[in-house]
C-alpha positions in Angstrom: 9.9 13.2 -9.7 11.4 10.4 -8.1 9.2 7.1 -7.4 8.7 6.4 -3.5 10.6 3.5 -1.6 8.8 0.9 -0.5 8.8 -0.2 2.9 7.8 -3.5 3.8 5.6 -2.5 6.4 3.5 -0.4 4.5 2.9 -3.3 1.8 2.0 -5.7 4.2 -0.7 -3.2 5.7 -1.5 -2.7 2.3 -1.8 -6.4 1.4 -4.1 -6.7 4.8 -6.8 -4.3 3.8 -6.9 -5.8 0.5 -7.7 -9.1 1.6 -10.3 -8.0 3.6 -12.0 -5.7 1.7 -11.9 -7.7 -1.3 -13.1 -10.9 1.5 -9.8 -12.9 0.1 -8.6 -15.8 2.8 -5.1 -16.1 3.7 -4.4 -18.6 0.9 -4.8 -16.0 -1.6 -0.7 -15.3 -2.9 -0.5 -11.4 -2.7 2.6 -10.0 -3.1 3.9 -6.6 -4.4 3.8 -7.9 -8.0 0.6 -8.9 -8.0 -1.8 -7.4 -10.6 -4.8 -6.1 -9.3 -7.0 -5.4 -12.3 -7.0 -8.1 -15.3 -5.9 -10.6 -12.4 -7.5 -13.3 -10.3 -9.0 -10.7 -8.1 -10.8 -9.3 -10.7 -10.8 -6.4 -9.2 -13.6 -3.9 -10.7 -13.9 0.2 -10.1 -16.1 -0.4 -6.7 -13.7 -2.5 -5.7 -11.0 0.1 -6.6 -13.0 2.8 -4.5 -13.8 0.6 -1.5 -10.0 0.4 -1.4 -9.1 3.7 -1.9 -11.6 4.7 1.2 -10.2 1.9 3.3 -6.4 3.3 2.5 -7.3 6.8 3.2 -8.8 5.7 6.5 -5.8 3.9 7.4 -2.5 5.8 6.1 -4.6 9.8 6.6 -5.3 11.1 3.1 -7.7 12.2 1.4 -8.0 11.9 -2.2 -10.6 13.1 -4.8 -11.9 9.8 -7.2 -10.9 11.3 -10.1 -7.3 12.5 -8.3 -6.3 8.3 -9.3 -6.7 6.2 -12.1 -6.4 2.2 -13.1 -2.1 3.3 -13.2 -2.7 3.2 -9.2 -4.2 -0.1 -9.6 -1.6 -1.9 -11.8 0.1 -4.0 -9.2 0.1 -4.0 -5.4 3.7 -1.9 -5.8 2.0 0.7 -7.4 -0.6 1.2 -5.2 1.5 1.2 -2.2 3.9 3.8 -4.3 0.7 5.8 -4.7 0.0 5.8 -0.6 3.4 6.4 0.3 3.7 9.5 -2.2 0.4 10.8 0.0 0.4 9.2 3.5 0.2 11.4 6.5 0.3 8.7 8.8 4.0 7.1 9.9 4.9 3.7 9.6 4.1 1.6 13.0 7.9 1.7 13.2 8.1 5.1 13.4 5.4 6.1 15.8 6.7 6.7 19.3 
């Protein structure tokens, strides 16, 4: 199985509902190679599922909590690989 493309919207929409769910000001460097666990976040397993609910809100999938592991969670690129694979919900670009 082929890994998903990123788009560069879809990060950034990404990197927007982690800074506010994990209450991170704009001077926080996130990019799509930064770790999310073992990092400065210190992002912990609530933190994880607060995410998860937050992206499932936003891109339209649903996801059981034992469906993802800390894989999903190893950098912001693999996260957003993870939502693209099960997003529902065009890109802004793409809506009409």
């Amino acid at each position: 199985m082929s890994m998903p493309t990123l788009d560069t919207e879809t990060v950034d929409r990404i990197i927007s509902i982690i800074r506010r769910d994990l209450m991170l000001g704009e001077d926080a460097k996130i990019d799509v190679e930064t770790n999310l666990f073992g990092s400065d976040f210190d992002l912990d397993s609530l933190d994880a599922l607060l995410l998860i609910q937050s992206l499932e809100a936003e891109f339209g999938f649903k996801m059981a909590s034992e469906s993802f592991g800390p894989d999903v969670f190893e950098s912001v690129a693999s996260l957003a690989r993870f939502v693209i694979s099960r997003s529902v919900v065009p890109s802004r670009s793409q809506k009409t």
